[in-house]
C-alpha positions in Angstrom: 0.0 0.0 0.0 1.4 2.9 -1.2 2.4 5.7 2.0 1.3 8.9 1.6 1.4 12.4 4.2 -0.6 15.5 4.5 1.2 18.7 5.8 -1.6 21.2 6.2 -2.5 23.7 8.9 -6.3 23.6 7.7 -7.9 20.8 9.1 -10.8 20.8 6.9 -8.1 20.4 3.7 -6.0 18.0 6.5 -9.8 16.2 6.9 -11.6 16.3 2.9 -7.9 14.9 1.8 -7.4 11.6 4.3 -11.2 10.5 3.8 -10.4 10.9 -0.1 -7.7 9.3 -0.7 -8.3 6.8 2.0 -10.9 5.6 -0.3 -8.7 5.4 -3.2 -6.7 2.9 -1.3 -3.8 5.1 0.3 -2.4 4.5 3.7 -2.5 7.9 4.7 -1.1 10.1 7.9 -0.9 13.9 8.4 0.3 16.7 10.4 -0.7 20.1 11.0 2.7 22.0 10.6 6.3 21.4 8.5 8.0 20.7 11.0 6.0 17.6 12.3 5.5 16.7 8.9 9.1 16.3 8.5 9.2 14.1 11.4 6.6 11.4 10.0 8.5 11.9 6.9 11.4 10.6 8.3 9.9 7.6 10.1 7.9 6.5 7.2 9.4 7.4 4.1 6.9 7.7 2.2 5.9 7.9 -1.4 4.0 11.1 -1.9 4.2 14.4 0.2 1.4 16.7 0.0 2.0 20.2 1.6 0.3 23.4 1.6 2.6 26.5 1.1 1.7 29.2 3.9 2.0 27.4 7.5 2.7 29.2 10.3 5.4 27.1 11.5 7.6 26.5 8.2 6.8 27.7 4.5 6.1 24.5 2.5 8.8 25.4 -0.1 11.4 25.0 2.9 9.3 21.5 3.7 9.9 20.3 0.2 14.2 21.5 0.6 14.4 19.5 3.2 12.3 16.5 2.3 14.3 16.3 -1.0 17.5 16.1 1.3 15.9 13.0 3.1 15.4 11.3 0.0 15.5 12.5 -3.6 12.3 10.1 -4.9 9.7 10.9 -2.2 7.3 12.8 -4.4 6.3 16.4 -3.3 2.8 17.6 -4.5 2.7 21.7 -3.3 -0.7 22.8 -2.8 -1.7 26.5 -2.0 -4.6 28.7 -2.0 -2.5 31.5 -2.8 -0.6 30.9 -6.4 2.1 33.0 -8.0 4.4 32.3 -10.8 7.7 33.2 -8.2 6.3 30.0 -5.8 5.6 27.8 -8.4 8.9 28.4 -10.2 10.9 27.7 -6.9 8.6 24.6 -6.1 9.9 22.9 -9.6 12.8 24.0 -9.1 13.5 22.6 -6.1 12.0 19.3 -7.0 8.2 19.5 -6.6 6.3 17.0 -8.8 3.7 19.4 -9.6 2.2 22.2 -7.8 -1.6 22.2 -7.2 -4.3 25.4 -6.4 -7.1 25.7 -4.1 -9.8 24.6 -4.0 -8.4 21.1 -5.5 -9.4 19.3 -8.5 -9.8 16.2 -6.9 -9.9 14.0 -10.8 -6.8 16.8 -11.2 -5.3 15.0 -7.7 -6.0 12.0 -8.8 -4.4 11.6 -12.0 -1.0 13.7 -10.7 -1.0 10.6 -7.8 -0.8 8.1 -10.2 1.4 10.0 -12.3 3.5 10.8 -9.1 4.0 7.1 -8.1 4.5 5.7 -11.7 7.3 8.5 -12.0 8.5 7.2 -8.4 8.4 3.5 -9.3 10.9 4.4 -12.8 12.9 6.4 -10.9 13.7 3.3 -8.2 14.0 0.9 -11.2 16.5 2.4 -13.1 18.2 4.2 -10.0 18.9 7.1 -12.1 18.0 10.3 -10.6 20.2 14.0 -10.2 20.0 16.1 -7.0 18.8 19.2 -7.5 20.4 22.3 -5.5 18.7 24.9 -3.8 18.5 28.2 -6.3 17.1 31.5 -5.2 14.5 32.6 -7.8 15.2 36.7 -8.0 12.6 37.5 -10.9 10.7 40.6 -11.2 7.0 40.2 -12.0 7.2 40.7 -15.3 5.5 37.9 -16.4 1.8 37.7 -15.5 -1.1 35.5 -15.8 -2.4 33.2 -12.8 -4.7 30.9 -15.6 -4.2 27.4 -16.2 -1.8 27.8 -19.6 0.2 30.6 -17.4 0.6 27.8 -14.3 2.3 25.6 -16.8 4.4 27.7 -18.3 6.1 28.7 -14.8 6.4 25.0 -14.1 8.6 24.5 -17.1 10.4 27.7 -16.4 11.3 26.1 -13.2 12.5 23.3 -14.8 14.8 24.4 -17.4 16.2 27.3 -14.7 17.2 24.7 -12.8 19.7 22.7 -15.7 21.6 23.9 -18.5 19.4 22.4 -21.5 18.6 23.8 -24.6 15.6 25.2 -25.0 13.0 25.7 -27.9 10.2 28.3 -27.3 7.7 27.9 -30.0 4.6 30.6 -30.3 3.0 33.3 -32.3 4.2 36.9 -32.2 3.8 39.2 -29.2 3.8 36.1 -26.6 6.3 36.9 -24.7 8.9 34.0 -26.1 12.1 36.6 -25.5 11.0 37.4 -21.5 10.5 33.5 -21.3 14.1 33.2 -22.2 15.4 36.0 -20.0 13.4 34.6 -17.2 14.8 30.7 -17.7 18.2 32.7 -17.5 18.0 35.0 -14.7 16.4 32.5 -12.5 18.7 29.7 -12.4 22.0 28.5 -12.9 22.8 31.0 -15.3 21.5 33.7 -13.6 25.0 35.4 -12.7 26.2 35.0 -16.4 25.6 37.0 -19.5 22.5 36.4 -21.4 23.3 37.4 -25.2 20.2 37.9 -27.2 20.2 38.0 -31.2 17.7 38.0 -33.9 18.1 35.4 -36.9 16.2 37.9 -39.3 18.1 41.3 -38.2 21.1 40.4 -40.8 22.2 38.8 -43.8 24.3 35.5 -44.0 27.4 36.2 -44.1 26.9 39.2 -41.4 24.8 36.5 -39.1 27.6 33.9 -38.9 30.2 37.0 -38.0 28.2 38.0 -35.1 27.8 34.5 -33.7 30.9 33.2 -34.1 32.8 36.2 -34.5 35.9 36.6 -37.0 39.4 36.9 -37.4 41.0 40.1 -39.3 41.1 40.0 -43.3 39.0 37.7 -43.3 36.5 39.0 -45.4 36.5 43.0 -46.8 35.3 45.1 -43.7 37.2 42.7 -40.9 39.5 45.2 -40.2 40.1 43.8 -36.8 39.6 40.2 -34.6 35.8 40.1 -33.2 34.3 38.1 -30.6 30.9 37.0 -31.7 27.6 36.4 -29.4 28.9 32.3 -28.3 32.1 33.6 -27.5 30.4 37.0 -25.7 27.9 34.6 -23.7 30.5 32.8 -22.0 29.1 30.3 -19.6 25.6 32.4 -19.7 22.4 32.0 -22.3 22.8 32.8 -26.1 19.2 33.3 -27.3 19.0 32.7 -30.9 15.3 34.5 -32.0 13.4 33.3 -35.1 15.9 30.4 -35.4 13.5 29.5 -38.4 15.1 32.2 -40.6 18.6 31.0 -40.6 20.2 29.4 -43.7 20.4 25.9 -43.8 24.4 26.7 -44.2 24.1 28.3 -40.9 22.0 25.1 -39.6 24.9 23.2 -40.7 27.2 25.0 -38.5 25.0 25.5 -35.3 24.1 22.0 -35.4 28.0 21.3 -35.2 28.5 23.5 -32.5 25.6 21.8 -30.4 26.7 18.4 -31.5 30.4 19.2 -30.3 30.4 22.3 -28.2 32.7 24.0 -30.7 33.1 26.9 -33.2 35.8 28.8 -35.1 35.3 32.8 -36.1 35.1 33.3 -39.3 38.4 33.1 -41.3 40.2 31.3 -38.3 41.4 27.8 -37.1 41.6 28.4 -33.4 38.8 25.9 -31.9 36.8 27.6 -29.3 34.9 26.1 -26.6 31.1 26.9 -26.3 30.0 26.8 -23.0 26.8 29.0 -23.2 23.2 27.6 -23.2 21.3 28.0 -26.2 17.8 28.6 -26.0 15.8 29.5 -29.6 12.4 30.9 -30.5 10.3 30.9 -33.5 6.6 31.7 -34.3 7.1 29.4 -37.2 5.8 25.0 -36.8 9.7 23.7 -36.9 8.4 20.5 -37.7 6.5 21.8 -40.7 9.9 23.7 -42.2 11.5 20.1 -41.7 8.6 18.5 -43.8 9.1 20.8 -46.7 12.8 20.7 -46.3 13.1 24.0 -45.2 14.8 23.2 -41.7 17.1 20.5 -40.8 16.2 17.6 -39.1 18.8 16.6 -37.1 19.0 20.3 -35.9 15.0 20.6 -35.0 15.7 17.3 -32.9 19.1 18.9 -31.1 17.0 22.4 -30.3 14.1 20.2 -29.3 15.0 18.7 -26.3 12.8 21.1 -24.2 10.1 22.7 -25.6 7.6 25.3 -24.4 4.5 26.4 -26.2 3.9 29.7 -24.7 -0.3 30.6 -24.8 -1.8 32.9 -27.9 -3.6 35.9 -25.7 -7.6 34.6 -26.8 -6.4 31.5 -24.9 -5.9 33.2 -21.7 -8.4 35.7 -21.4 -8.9 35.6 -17.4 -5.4 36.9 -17.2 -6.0 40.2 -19.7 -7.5 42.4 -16.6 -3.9 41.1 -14.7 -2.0 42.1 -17.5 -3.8 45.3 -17.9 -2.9 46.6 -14.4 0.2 45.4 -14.8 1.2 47.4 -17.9 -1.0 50.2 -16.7 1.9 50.7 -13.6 4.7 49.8 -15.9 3.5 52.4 -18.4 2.3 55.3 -15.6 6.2 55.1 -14.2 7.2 55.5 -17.7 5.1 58.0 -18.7 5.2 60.1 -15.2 1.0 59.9 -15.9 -1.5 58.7 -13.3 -4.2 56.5 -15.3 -5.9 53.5 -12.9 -9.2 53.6 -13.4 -10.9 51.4 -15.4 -14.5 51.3 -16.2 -16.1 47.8 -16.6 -17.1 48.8 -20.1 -13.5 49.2 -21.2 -12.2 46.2 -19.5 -15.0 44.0 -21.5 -13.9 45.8 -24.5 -10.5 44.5 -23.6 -11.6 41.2 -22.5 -13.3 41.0 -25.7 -10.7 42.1 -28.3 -8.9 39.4 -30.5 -5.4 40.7 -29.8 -3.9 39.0 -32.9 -0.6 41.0 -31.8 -1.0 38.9 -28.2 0.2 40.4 -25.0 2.7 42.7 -27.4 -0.5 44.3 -29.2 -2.0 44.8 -25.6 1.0 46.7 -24.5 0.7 48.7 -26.8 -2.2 49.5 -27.0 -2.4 50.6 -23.2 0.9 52.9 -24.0 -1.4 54.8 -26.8 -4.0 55.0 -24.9 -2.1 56.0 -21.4 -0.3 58.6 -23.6 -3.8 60.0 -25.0 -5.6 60.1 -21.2 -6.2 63.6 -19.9 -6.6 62.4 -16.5 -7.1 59.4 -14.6 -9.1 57.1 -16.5 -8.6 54.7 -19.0 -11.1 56.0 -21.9 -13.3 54.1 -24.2 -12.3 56.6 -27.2 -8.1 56.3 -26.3 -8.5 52.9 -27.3 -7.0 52.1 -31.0 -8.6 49.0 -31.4 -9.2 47.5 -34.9 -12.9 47.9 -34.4 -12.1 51.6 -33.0 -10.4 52.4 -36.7 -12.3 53.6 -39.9 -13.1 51.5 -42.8 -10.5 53.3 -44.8 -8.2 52.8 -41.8 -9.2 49.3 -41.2 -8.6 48.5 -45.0 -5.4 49.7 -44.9 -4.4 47.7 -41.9 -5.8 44.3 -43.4 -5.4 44.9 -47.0 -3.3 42.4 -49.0 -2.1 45.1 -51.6 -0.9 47.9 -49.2 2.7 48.2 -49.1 4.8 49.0 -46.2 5.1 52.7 -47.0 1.1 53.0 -47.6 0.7 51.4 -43.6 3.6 53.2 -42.0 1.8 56.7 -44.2 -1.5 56.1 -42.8 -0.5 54.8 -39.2 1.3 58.0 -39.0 -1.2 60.0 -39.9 -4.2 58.3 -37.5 -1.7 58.8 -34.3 -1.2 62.4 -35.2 -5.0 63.0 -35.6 -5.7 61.2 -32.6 -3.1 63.2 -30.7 -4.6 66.6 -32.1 -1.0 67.0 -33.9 0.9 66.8 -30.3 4.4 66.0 -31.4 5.5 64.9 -28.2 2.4 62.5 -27.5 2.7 61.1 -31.1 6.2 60.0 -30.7 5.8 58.8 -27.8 2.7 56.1 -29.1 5.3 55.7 -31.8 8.4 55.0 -30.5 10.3 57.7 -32.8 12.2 60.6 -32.0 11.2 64.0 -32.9 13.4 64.2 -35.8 12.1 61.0 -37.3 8.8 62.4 -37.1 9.5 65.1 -38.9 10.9 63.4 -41.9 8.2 61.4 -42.2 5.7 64.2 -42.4 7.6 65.5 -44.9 8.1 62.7 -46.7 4.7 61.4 -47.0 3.5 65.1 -46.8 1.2 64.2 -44.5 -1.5 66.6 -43.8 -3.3 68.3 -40.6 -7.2 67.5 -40.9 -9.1 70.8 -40.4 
């Protein structure tokens, strides 16, 4: 019969838990603190742990360090009724088997159990676990969402912080795939490192393959000097290679070498050079589509995809849009020096109810315009440039398959400086130009004030 312990200072969760799972066939003890949880622990050794977080005695992430001293394959099921992406991050990464919120799912419980002692029973078979060390997470809260999709992405956060695997982050635009990486970074054993960030599409071949590996002098017509590319520059830290699906197969070729062999030479030199740095890539592109059509190398999408994780499109995780509104609305008020908090329940429906094809990077966005717009305190219906805020001829022009890039960049100019009333300062601001750059393009589009 397999052992299992409560640790709960609630004794109607201490009380709802034992009946339950007393039922399912458990042989089942508990204790109302850590610290005399611990004690059973160590006279019964038992299979599964389930401990609340908040005690008053000792926090259950503590409970679950010290259990994981005892013994490594005791399974550790955290449960709290207050969840946060910082706890849950620490609870994987100090070894938690999964991490459970209040009230409980009890066919959720049921299935991590028997998830929990299947995992238990491989681990004793083949005898092949790895102690994991204590890491303080030190994350700002930069990442928000408390829905299901968000809980797991934290979980596997705290995973990969926690080793030095490579790690593919696959998910549409504006999802957040670069924070991800900086978070998996600065959380974990990298997190005293540099992390070295570079974007696939930004340059050319040839100039792509100088910047990662770096090059030697004369060894191509503008080396005028040795440089140290980004693998070199990341040293034992993260290299995070964005839209990975836009490099040359050529430069597959050679990434896959270095991955394969943890070695690279700059361009035009023979010196061998050791990579230490963890890779982690991005795309918004299917990976294993590009390999189907030949457009992305097998044996590469196979190295990169040892860890994957799928960050959530926004209009899959729409109970965390009014978090991620008051979130942005602080970030953007410290920014801006403005004041706006209030938000009527008309806008936040309007908000709730948008499509966000941009994802969290449209919302942003969209807030900034709209913070920059306010006249006082309030987050206004009309500030809001939403696509069914915009004009038809506006809308066409955003959605139109025969506009070219000067056409949209023409007319979005021209909308912000309407909606601004011509206020230079406010219009650069939604824009993310300088003054200068402004200017030119008024004049080059000639762009005219409506009367």
């Amino acid at each position: 019969m397999r052992k299992v312990i409560i640790i709960d200072d609630d004794e109607s969760t201490r009380e709802s838990l034992l009946t339950y799972l007393n039922e399912q066939g458990y042989e089942t003890y508990s204790a109302e603190g850590g610290i005399k949880g611990i004690e059973i622990v160590k006279k019964i050794n038992p299979d599964i742990v389930i401990s609340d977080v908040n005690m008053p005695d000792m926090n259950g992430l503590d409970v679950l360090e010290k259990i994981k001293e005892m013994d490594e394959l005791i399974q550790v099921i955290i449960i709290t009724a207050f969840d946060d992406m910082n706890s849950t991050i620490t609870a994987m990464q100090r070894g938690a088997y999964d991490y459970l919120e209040k009230p409980i799912d009890i066919v959720r419980l049921k299935l991590v159990m028997q998830r929990a002692i299947e995992n238990r029973k491989l681990s004793q078979r083949l005898e092949s676990f790895t102690p994991q060390e204590n890491y303080e997470t030190e994350i700002l809260n930069t990442l928000v969402g408390k829905s299901p999709p968000m809980r797991e992405i934290y979980k596997k956060i705290g995973q990969a912080s926690a080793t030095r695997v490579t790690v593919l982050i696959q998910g549409e635009s504006g999802t957040g795939k670069e924070l991800i990486a900086s978070i998996i970074h600065s959380s974990g054993l990298t997190k005293n490192q540099p992390f070295i960030a570079i974007n696939c599409t930004a340059l050319p071949e040839h100039l792509l393959e100088s910047e990662l590996f770096g090059h030697v002098k004369g060894s191509f017509t503008d080396a005028i000097k040795d440089k140290r590319g980004k693998f070199e520059l990341a040293g034992e830290g993260t290299i995070f290679l964005d839209e990975i699906s836009e490099m040359s197969l050529n430069l597959q070729a050679k990434l896959l070498r270095v991955l394969q062999e943890h070695v690279f030479e700059r361009v035009g030199g023979e010196t061998s050079i050791s990579m230490k740095a963890r890779v982690v890539a991005a795309t918004n592109s299917d990976l294993a589509g590009l390999v189907s059509q030949g457009k992305f190398r097998e044996d590469l999408f196979y190295r990169l995809n040892v860890f994957t994780i799928f960050p959530p499109p926004l209009r899959e995780r729409k109970d965390d849009i009014e978090f991620l509104v008051r979130h942005f609305l602080m970030k953007i008020n410290l920014k801006l020096h403005k004041n706006v908090n209030k938000i009527p329940d008309e806008v936040l429906d309007m908000l709730k109810n948008h499509e966000w094809r941009g994802n969290v990077r449209e919302l942003e966005n969209t807030l900034m315009q709209a913070v920059v717009l306010s006249k006082g305190d309030v987050l206004e219906k009309d500030n809001l440039l939403l696509r069914s805020n915009l004009s038809k001829d506006e809308d066409d022009v955003c959605i139109g398959s025969n506009v070219t890039l000067e056409e949209l960049e023409n007319k979005h100019i021209a909308t912000i400086l309407n909606k601004t009333n011509w206020e230079i300062k406010n219009t650069c601001a939604i824009l993310g130009i300088s003054k200068a750059t402004l200017y030119r393009k008024i004049e080059q589009y000639s762009i005219k004030r409506k009367e």
